[in-house]
C-alpha positions, 0 to 999 in steps of 0.5 A: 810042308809044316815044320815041326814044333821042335823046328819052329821053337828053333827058329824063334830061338835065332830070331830072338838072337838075331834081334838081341845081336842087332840091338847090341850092335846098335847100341855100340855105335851111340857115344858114351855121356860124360856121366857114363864115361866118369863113371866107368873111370871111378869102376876102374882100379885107378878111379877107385884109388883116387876117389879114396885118396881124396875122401880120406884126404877130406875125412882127415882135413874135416876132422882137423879143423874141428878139433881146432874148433873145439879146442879154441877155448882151450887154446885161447885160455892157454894164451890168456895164463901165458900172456898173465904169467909174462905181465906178472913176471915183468911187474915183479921184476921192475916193481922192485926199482920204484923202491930201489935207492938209484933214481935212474931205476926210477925212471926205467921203471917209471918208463917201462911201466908206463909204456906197458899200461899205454898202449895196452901190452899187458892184462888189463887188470894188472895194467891197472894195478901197475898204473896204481902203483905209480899213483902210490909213489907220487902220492908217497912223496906228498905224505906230511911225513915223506922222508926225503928218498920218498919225496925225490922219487915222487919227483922223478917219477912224476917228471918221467911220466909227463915227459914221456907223454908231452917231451922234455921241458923246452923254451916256450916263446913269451906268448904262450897262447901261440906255443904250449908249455911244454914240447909237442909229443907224438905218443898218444895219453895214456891210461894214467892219465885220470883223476887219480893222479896228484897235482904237479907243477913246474917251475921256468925261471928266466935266469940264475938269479931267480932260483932261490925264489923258484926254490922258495916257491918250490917249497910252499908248494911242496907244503900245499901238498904238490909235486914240484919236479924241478927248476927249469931255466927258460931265458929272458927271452923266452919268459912272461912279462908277469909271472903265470901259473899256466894250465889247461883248462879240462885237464884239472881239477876244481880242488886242484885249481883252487890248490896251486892259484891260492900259493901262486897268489902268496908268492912275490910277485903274485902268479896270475892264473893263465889258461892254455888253448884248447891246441896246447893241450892235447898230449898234457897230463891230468892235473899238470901246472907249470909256474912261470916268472916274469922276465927282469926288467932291464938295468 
């Protein structure tokens, strides 16, 4: 007996639902990929709650560090003003103790200064205007018309700033070709060490008895228009057997050379011209002689 239309529609009804039943059932029983399982994770509430945490955590950190970017210029030049302000207030602070009436403010200002300008702490413009005005103390105290204060202070500062480079004046064995005049230092020459700085010399004398000559020799260098710092007493032992006016060569000019040899050879004895080593040289100041007298003869 046929079945009706209505009958056959039903029944390709339930074997569509059947076939429809087995394909999901099928599809239960194959395991979920990683892929699938993450992104059932981020559809949950918890999923989504972590993945805007973390972008609005990337969102904020991206947008911190390009404002960092942008205003670098902006900070850098604070920083430059900043650095400026403090190098200015430091120079208007020890500027006034160059042309104070103490020697020892002399020497703190002379040290400060140049330690400032060696090793670069301060604005490169103002280092070298502070460099410039130490020139222009030790040149005020070679002026024909130097008042004595103007004459000291080039003195002091003149020594200050070589004995912060090469150490203080010590003995130096009688060959000077195996020892330098003066003690070895550790810091390094700083950028005042350049033409500009005017010629000094230092005097070694053997004993007492040869400090009124150092004294007169002092004084016609001081005419010469050279920096004479002091009389330093070295021993017999220590001195030549004939007096020397010692210098490196490279670290002295022609014109300066010629300066010191020309009053070394008027003075009595005459001072013959000694070159150093090259070794001796390395931490002396541009422009820096020293005159030594000969050891006396024994009685």
């Amino acid at each position: 007996m046929a079945l009706s239309p209505e009958a056959q529609q039903t029944v390709r009804e339930e074997e569509l639902i059947r076939a429809q039943a087995q394909k999901d059932f099928a599809a239960q029983k194959t395991p979920l990929t990683r892929l699938q399982k993450f992104n059932a994770f981020l559809e949950s509430k918890v999923g989504f709650w972590l993945l805007a945490t973390v972008l609005a955590g990337l969102v904020t950190s991206a947008y911190g560090y390009l404002q960092i970017y942008l205003d670098r210029e902006k900070v850098a030049r604070q920083k430059e003003i900043e650095d400026s302000r403090r190098d200015i207030e430091v120079v208007i602070r020890i500027a006034p103790m160059l042309i104070s009436n103490d020697a020892k403010q002399w020497q703190i200002a002379t040290i400060v200064l140049g330690n400032l300008v060696a090793h670069k702490a301060m604005d490169a413009t103002l280092a070298l205007q502070a460099g410039s005005l130490l020139t222009t103390v030790l040149n005020d105290g070679l002026k024909p018309d130097a008042t004595p204060e103007e004459i000291a202070r080039s003195k002091v500062v003149g020594q200050t700033l070589d004995t912060r480079v090469a150490g203080p004046v010590s003995s130096s064995p009688a060959n000077p070709t195996s020892s330098p005049a003066l003690s070895p230092a550790t810091s390094p020459p700083s950028p005042l060490d350049n033409t500009t700085l005017p010629v000094r010399l230092y005097i070694h004398i053997p004993s007492e008895a040869k400090r009124s000559s150092g004294s007169e020799a002092q004084e016609k260098f001081r005419a010469a228009r050279v920096i004479v710092p002091g009389i330093q007493m070295v021993g017999q032992a220590n001195s030549p057997k004939q007096a020397e006016i010692r210098y490196c060569p490279g670290k002295v000019s022609d014109s300066a050379l010629q300066q010191v040899t020309a009053v070394g050879a008027e003075l009595s004895p005459p001072a013959k011209p000694l070159q150093l080593s090259s070794s001796l040289c390395t931490n002396v100041r541009y422009n820096h002689f020293e005159l030594w007298y000969a050891r006396e003869s024994a009685a």
